[in-house]
C-alpha positions in Angstrom: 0.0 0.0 0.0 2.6 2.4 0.9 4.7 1.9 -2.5 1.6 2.6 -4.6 1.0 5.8 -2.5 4.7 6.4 -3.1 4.2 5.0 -6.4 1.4 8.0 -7.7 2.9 10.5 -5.3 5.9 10.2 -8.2 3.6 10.6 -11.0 2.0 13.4 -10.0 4.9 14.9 -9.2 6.5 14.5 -12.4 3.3 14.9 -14.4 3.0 18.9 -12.3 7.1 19.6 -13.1 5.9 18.6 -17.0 3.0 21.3 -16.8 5.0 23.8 -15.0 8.3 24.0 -17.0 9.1 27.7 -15.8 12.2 29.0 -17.7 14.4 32.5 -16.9 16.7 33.5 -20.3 19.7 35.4 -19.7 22.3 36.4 -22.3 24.3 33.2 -21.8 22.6 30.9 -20.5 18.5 29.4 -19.7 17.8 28.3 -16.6 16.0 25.0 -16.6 13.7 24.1 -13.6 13.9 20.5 -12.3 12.3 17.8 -10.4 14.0 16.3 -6.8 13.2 12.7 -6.7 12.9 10.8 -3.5 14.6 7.3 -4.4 13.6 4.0 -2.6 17.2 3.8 -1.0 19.9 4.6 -0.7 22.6 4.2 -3.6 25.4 2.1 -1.6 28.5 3.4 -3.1 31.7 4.0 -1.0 33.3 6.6 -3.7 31.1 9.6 -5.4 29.4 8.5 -8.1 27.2 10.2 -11.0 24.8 8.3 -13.3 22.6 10.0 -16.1 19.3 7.7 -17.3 18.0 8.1 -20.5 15.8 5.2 -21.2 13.1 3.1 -19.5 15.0 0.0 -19.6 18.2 1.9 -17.9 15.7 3.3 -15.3 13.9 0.1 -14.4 17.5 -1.7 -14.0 18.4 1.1 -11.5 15.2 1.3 -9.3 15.3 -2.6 -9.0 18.7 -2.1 -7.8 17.6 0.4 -5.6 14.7 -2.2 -4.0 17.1 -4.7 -3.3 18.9 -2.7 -1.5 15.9 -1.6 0.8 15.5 -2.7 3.8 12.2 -4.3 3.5 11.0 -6.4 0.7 7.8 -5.2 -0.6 5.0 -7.4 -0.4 4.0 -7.4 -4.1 6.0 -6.8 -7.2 6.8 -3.1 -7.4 7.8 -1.4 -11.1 9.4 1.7 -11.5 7.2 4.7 -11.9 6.9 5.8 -15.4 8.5 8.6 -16.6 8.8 10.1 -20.5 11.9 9.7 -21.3 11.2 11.2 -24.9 11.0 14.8 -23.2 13.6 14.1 -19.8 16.8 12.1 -18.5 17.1 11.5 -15.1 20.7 12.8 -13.6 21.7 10.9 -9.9 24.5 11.5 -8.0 25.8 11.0 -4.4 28.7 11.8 -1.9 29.6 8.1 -1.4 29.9 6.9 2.4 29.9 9.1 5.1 30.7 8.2 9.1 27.6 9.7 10.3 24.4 11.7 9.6 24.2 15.2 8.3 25.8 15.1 5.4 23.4 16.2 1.9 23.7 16.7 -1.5 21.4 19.3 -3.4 20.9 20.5 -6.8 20.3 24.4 -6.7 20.1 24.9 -10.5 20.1 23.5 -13.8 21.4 25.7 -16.4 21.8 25.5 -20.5 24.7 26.7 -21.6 25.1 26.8 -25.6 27.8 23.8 -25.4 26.1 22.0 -22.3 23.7 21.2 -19.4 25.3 22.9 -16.1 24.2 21.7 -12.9 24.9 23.2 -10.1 25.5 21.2 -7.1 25.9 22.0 -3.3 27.8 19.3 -1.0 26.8 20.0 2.8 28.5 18.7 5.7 27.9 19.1 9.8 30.4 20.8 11.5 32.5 19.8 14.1 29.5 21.1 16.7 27.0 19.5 15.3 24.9 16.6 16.4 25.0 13.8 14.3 23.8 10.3 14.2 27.1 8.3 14.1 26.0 6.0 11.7 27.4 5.1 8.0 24.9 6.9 5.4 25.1 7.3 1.4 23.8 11.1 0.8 22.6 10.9 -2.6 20.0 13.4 -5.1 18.3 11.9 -8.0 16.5 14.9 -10.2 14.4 14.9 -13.4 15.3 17.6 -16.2 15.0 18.3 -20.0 16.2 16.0 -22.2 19.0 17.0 -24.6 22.0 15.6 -26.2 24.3 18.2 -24.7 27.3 17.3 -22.3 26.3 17.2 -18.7 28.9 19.5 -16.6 28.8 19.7 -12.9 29.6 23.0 -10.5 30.5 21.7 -7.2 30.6 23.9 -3.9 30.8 22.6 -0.7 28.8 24.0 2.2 29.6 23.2 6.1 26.9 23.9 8.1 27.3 25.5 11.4 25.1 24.2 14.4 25.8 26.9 17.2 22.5 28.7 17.3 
């Protein structure tokens, strides 16, 4: 019950990001609005890692993946939700392992440049006063954008977040 709920919470949410393509033009470069995706799990990778999905069959091999790396088995066979791959690609990426909690990765814009697809990416860590689980986690981001046949290029920044106040 709770992966179909999960299941049309993901189409609706992809089927309001189609309707609601909102784009900003500059001189140099379009802005592209994108979708977050919450994934099943975690993607268990010890280095950083990157994937781009451009077809069904990629994306249903990667979200099976993804279930058997859950921590529950679901009850009754679960597909991946659909998604038109004609119109967007899917871009996932993670951090790799971390020792403890707090760590996150977030997209804060997509970008078209005339030679590529920039996406800009923010890497935030806890600082030393924070209060973490100690526990070993996999921070990873999955979005939804445009579909094109220009090179994807990544802007990294790293962000430590201070927990004094």
């Amino acid at each position: 019950m709770r992966h179909q709920f999960l299941k049309g919470l993901f189409a609706a949410a992809v089927a309001v990001s189609a309707m609601a393509i909102a784009r900003a033009e500059s001189s140099s470069y379009e802005l592209l609005s994108h979708v977050v995706l919450n994934l099943p799990s975690e993607v268990g990778s010890e280095t950083p890692w990157s994937r781009t999905i451009t077809t069904s069959s990629e994306w249903n091999a990667f979200y099976g993946e993804l279930l058997q790396r859950g921590t529950t088995v679901p009850a009754e066979p679960v597909t991946a939700p659909a998604i038109d791959f004609d119109t967007y690609q899917l871009v996932a990426g993670g951090l790799g392992m971390q020792t403890s909690g707090g760590y996150s990765v977030v997209v804060r814009k997509v970008s078209e440049l005339s030679e590529s697809l920039l996406i800009d990416v923010l890497f935030v860590r806890p600082a030393a006063n924070c209060v973490v689980a100690t526990l070993i986690t996999y921070p990873s981001v999955a979005i939804l954008v445009k579909k094109t046949n220009k090179p994807l290029r990544f802007s990294l920044s790293n962000l430590t977040r201070d927990c004094s106040s």
